[in-house]
N, C-alpha and C positions, 0 to 999 in steps of 0.2 A: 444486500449481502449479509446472513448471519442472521438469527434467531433473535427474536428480543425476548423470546422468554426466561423465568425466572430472575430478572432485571434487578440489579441490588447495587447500592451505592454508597462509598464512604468519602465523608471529609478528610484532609489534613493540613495542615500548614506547610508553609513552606520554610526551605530550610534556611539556616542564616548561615551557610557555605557564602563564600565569593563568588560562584560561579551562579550560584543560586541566585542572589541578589542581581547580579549580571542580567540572568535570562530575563527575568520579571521588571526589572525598571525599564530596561529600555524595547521592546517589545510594543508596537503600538496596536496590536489586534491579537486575543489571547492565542496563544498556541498549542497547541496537540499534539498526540500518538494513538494513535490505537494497536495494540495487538493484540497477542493469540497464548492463552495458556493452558495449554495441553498435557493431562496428566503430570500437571503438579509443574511442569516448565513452563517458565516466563520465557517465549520465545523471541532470539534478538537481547535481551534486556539490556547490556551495554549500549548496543545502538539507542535504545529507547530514551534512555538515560541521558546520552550524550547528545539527542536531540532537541531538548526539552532544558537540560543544561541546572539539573536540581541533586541533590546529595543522594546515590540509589538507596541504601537499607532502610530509610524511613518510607519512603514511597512504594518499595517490595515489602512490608509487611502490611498497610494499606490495601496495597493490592492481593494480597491472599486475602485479607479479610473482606474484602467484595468478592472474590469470586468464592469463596467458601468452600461447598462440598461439589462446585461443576467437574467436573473431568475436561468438556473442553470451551472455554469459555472465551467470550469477545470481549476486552479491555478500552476503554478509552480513554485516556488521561488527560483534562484539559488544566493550562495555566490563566487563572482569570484576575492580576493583580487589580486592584490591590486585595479581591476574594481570596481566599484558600483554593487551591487546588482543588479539583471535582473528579474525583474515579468514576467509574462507571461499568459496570460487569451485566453480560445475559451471555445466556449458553448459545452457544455457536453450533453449526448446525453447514455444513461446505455446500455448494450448490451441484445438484447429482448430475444436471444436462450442461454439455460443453453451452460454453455462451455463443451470443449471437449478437455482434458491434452496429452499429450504423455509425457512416461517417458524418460529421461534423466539422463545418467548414469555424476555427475562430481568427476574430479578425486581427489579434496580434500574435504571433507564435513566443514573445520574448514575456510576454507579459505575468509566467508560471511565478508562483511565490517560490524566493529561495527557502525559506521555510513551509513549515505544514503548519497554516493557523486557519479560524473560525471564518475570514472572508473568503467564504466558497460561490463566489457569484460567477466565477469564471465559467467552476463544473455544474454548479447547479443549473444553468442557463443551458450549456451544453447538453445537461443529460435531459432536461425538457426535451427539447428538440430531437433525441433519437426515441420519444415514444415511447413503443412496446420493448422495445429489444432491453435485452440484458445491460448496455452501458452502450454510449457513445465511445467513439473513436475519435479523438480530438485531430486535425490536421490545420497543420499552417498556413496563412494565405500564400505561399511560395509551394503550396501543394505538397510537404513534408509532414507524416506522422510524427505528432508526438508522443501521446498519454489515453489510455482513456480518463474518464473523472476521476477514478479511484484506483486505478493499477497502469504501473507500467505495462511494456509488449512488447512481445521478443519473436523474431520471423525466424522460420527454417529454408535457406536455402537452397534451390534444386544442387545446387555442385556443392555441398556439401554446406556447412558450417552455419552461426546462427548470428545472428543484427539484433541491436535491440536501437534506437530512435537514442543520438545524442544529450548529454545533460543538459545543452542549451534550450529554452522553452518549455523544461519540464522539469515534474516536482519529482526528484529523484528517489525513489521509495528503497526501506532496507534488505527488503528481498530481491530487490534489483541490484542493490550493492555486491549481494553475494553471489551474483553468476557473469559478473564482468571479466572473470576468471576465463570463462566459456564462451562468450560472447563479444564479436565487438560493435561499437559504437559508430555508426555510420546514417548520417540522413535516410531513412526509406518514405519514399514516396507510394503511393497507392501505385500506381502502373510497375512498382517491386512488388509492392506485395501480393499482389496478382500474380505474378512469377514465384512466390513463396510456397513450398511445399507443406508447412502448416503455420499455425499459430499460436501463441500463449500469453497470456496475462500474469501479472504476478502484482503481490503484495505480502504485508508481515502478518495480516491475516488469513487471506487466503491462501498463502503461498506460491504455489503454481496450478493452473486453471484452465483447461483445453478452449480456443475457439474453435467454434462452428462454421463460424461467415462473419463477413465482412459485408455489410447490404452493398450491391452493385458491385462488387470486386471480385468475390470468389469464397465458394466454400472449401471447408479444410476435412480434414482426419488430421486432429492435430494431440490426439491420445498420445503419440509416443513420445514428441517434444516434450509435453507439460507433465511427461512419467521420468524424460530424462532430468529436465528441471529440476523437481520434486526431489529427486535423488540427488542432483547437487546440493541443492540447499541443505536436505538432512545432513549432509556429510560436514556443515557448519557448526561444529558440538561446541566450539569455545560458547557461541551464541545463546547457548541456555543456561538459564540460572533457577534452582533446584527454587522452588517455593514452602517455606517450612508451613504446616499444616498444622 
């Protein structure tokens, strides 16, 4: 997902806040964010911030200085104590065709990191296994959707209204945060989602992202979901933070 071209990278330190010191000592596998800065916004950036648990203004002028002249650029922000922090900017670039999941059976549903860090063997392992297709579809051995590797999933239901796969088992992403407003939280099983009138994936990069199919389950027209989405999410204006140029 996302363009690696014009790839640019700046160091910093970390900051000597408390909360800073916090995130970085006790932390036993570095931890991450990735986001999306689009026409000069840092999208999310408190979330981002309060992720990662480090002082924002030193780290938001960093980060304009890796992403430089892109318009809409992919962020990475990794904590590598006791290294300096590692930015990480390429021009981003959305993916044009709705996606296409394959499910993925894993063998503990509880085993999701409460944080977002650097040991990806859970999805790395999972998205081998769906192949060709766009991202795996993570499902519980109790037969419960969680995640795909890299975005949460939100179902539309035939009598109305929209699910998205509880916070238990899954790494709860910030663009998921923002449409819990819209959605509730409820176990879905594949034999629901089969009964679901479309589907959508979501992250603070991509934001929202039509599926196609679900290998073995059913294909969707899931354009109007992942347009309503999309419009929730914009409607999130505390969320951005102006990046000075």
């Amino acid at each position: 997902m996302g363009g690696g071209r014009s790839a640019r990278s700046a160091w910093i330190r970390p900051s000597s806040g408390k909360s800073s010191r916090t995130a970085l000592t006790y932390q036993p596998v570095a931890l991450f964010t990735t986001l999306r800065v689009r026409s000069g916004e840092a999208l999310f950036w408190p979330d981002h911030v309060a992720r990662l648990g480090v002082a924002p203004e030193p780290l938001l002028r960093q980060v304009a200085e890796a992403v430089g002249g892109m318009d809409d650029a992919r962020v990475r922000i990794t904590l590598r104590p006791p290294q300096p922090p590692l930015i990480e900017a390429s021009a981003y670039e959305p993916p044009r065709k709705p996606w296409r999941l394959v499910p993925v059976t894993v063998s503990h549903a509880g085993d999701a990191p409460l944080l977002k860090t650097t040991d990806r063997r859970r999805y790395d392992e999972a998205r081998a296994r769906a192949g060709t297709a766009d991202d795996a579809l993570l499902v519980g051995p109790q037969g419960h959707v969680l995640e795909t590797t890299i975005t949460n999933v939100f179902f539309a239901l035939p009598g109305g209204g929209i699910v998205t796969p509880p916070r238990a088992g899954i790494l709860p992403g910030i663009a998921r945060a923002q449409l819990l407003g819209m959605a509730v939280e409820t176990q879905v099983t594949l034999e629901m989602a089969a009964e679901a009138t479309a589907c959508a994936v979501t992250n603070a990069v991509l934001l929202t992202h039509p599926v196609a199919s679900i290998h073995g389950v059913k294909d969707f027209d899931s354009e109007a979901l992942a347009r309503d989405l999309r419009e929730a999410v914009d409607r999130t204006g505390p969320h951005l933070r102006i990046i000075q140029r």
